[in-house]
C-alpha positions, 0 to 999 in steps of 0.5 A: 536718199535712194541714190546714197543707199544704192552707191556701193562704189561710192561715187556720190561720195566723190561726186559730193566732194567736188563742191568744195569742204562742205556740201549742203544736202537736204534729205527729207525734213533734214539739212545735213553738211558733209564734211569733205576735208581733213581740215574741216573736220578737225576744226569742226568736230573735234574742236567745236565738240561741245556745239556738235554733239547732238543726234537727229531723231530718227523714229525707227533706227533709234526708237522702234529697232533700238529702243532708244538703247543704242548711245550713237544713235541719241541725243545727249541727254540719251548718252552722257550717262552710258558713255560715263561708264563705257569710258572705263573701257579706256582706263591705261590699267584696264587696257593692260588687263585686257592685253593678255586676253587678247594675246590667247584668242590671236593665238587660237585665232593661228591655231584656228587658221591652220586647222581650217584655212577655208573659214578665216573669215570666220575665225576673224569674227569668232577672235574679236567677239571672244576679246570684247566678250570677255572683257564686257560679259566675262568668261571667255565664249562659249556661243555656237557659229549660229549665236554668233552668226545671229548677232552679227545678223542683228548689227546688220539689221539694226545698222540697215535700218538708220535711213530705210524707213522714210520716217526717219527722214520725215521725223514729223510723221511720227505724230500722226495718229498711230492707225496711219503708223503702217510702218510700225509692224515690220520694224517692231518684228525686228525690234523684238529679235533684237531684244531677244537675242540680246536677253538671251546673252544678257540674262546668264550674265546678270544671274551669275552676278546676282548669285555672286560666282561672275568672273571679272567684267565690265559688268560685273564690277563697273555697270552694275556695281554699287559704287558705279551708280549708273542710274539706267534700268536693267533694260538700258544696261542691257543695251550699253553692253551689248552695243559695246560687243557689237561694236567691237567685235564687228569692226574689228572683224570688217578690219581684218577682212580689209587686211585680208583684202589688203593683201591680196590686192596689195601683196609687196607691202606685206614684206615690210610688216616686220617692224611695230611702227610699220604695223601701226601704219598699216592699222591706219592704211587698212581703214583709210584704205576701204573705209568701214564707214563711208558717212559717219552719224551726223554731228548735230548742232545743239546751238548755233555756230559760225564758221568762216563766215558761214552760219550754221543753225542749231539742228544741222547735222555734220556728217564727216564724208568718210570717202572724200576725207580718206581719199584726200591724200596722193594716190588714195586707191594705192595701199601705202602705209608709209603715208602714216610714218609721221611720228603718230602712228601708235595713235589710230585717232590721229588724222584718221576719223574711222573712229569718230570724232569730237564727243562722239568717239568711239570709247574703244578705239585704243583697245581696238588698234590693240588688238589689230597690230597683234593679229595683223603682225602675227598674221603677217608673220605665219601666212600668206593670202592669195585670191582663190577667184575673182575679186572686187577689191571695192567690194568688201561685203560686209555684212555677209556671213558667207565667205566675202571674197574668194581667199587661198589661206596657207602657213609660211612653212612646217616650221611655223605650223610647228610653232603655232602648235607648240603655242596654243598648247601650251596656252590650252587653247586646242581643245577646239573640236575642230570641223565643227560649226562652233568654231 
C-alpha cells in the first residue's frame, strides 16, 4: 500500500503488468485484480457492466471526507439515482447548447494567454471551471483565483484522502467503539472545509432558483426541477453538482497541462495538428500519453462471475491498471497520435479507458473531448511552447497550484495576436482587468 502511493513514476504499475493480464493483490482486508490489458478490460468491464458495478467502502474517503456525496466513490444503491439525472449531461441537443459557451471561454482563454503568457497554467483551470460552471450552476463565473484555487484545493484533499487512512483498507475497523476512532478528528476538519466551501457556491445558486431569476442550468431546470424528482435531499443535490464541476473542470485542466507538456517534449508532432481528425487523435494520444489516472476506482463485484476458468467472488475489486494498459502499444514513451487513426477517433471512449468504463463512465466524457479538440486546435494554431527550464516530462504535478513545469508561452505572430483581439472584442470578452489575481 505504502509503496503504490510513494511510485511517482510508476514502476510498480509496470512491475505488476509483468505477471500477466490480471494480478492479484491484497491491501488490507481487500483483494483487488488489476486489469493489465486492453482486452481484459473491455471484456470484463465493459461487458460484464452489470456484475461490475460495485464500490469498496471506504469509511473515510466516501463516508467522513464525502459524506457519502461523492456518486464514484458509492455503491449502487448510492449512485443510480444521481448518475440518473447527470446523465442529462450527455443529451446530442444539450451538447450543442453547451458548444457555444465553450466557444466564448477558449476565446477569453486566447485572449488570456496573450495578455499573460506567464499564468497559462492558470487560464487552463479558469476556461474549464467557467464551461462546467456555466453549464451546472448557471451564469458565466465570476469566482476570485482564490475561490478557484480553493476548489481546486478541495478536489486535491478529497482525492488524496481515498487510500490514506488505514481504514479505508481495514474497513472493519470502523466498528469499533467510537473512543478508539482517533482518526476521525483530522478527516472530520477536512470534511467541513469541504462542505463549506462547497455551501459557499451552492447556496447563491439555490436562492436565485427559488426566487425565480436563475439563468439556464443543470440546476435549474434538471436537479432541482419539478418534473426531475430527484429524490435526494438539498445536501445530496449539493454533492451531485458540485462533484460534477470538479470533475470537469479538473481533468479538463490536467489534460491541457499534458498537451502543454506534449509539446515541449514532443514539439514536431504539433505541425501536423491542422487537421480535425488529427486533433482527435491527439485528444486521445494526450492522455494515453501520461495517464490522469493511473488505477481507476475498483470495479467491485456484486455477484460472482467466472471468467476463463478463473473464479472471482462477489466483493472483488477490478481496477483497470491505468499505466499497463495505456503502455500496451509499440513505443508507449513516444507522443504519436497516428496510432489512433483507426476510424474512431472522434470517440475518446474507444480503446481508450481515462474515462472509465462499463456503469461507471464518466457522464461527461463527450462534453470533455468537445472542449479539448477546441482548445487544443486553437492553441495549436496561435502559440508555440518552449521549456523555460528543466523539466521531467513524467512529472506533470498535478495537484499543484503553482506553475507544474517551466513554460515559454509565445503567439505565432502580430498577425495572430491581431485576430485573437478582434475575436474577443467582438464576443466582450476583454473587460478582464488583466494582471489581477481573478484572472
Amino acid at each position: 500500500m505504502h509503496s503504490i502511493r510513494k511510485d511517482p513514476d510508476h514502476e510498480m504499475h509496470r512491475d505488476l503488468a509483468k505477471y500477466g493480464e490480471m494480478t492479484t493483490l491484497h491491501l488490507g482486508s481487500k483483494t483487488w485484480i488489476l486489469l493489465n490489458s486492453q482486452r481484459v478490460v473491455s471484456e470484463i468491464i465493459a461487458k460484464k457492466g452489470s456484475l461490475t458495478n460495485g464500490c469498496s467502502p471506504m469509511p473515510v474517503a466516501s463516508g467522513i471526507v464525502s459524506r457519502y456525496g461523492r456518486s464514484l466513490l458509492l455503491p449502487p444503491s448510492g449512485w443510480t439515482e444521481k448518475r440518473r439525472v447527470m446523465h442529462s449531461l450527455l443529451s446530442g441537443t444539450a451538447l450543442r447548447q453547451y458548444a457555444a459557451w465553450q466557444e466564448l471561454e477558449s476565446t477569453q482563454l486566447l485572449a488570456e494567454y496573450l495578455f499573460q503568457p506567464e499564468l497559462w497554467y492558470r487560464h487552463h483551470y479558469r476556461y474549464a471551471n467557467s464551461v462546467v460552471h456555466r453549464i451546472v450552476l448557471g451564469g458565466r463565473l465570476v469566482k476570485t483565483g482564490k475561490e478557484l484555487a480553493d476548489l481546486q484545493d478541495v478536489v486535491t484533499h478529497s482525492i488524496g484522502s481515498i487510500g490514506s487512512s488505514m481504514v479505508d483498507w481495514f474497513p472493519e475497523l470502523e466498528s469499533l467503539s467510537k473512543f478508539l476512532h482517533l482518526w476521525r478528528a483530522h478527516w472530520e476538519k477536512l470534511a467541513v472545509w469541504n462542505y463549506n466551501l462547497y455551501r459557499s457556491w451552492w447556496v447563491p445558486v439555490r436562492e436565485q432558483i427559488n426566487a425565480g431569476i436563475a439563468p439556464p442550468s443543470f440546476v435549474r431546470d434538471v436537479l432541482l426541477h419539478d418534473d426531475t424528482k430527484f429524490t435526494g435531499d438539498d445536501q445530496e443535490a449539493m454533492y451531485v453538482a458540485m462533484q460534477i464541476i470538479e470533475a470537469g473542470s479538473d481533468t479538463t485542466r490536467e489534460a491541457l497541462n499534458i498537451f502543454a507538456m506534449a509539446s515541449l517534449y514532443h514539439p514536431d508532432v504539433m505541425t501536423d495538428m491542422d487537421k480535425m481528425p488529427y486533433i482527435c487523435a491527439s485528444i486521445k494520444e494526450v492522455l494515453r500519453w501520461r495517464p490522469i489516472f493511473p488505477f481507476t476506482p475498483d470495479h467491485v463485484l456484486t455477484s460472482d462471475m467466472e471468467f476463463e476458468g478463473y473464479h472471482f467472488p462477489a466483493g472483488v475489486g477490478l481496477v483497470i491498471n491505468g499505466i499497463a494498459v495505456c503502455e500496451e502499444c509499440e513505443d508507449p514513451d513516444i507522443f504519436n497520435p497516428e496510432r489512433w487513426l483507426d476510424g474512431h477517433e472522434t470517440d475518446a471512449a474507444h480503446g481508450l479507458w481515462q474515462f472509465g468504463g462499463g456503469r461507471h463512465i464518466c457522464v461527461g466524457y463527450r462534453l470533455a473531448q468537445r472542449g479539448l479538440s477546441l482548445n487544443i486546435a486553437c492553441l495549436v494554431m496561435c502559440y508555440d511552447y518552449a521549456a523555460a527550464g528543466s523539466y521531467n516530462s513524467h512529472r506533470l504535478n498535478h495537484h499543484s497550484t503553482d506553475e507544474p513545469f517551466p513554460v515559454k508561452v509565445t503567439v505565432r505572430s502580430e498577425e495572430h495576436a491581431k485576430l485573437i483581439k478582434e475575436d474577443a472584442t467582438r464576443n466582450g470578452v476583454l473587460e478582464t482587468k488583466w494582471g489581477r489575481s481573478e484572472i
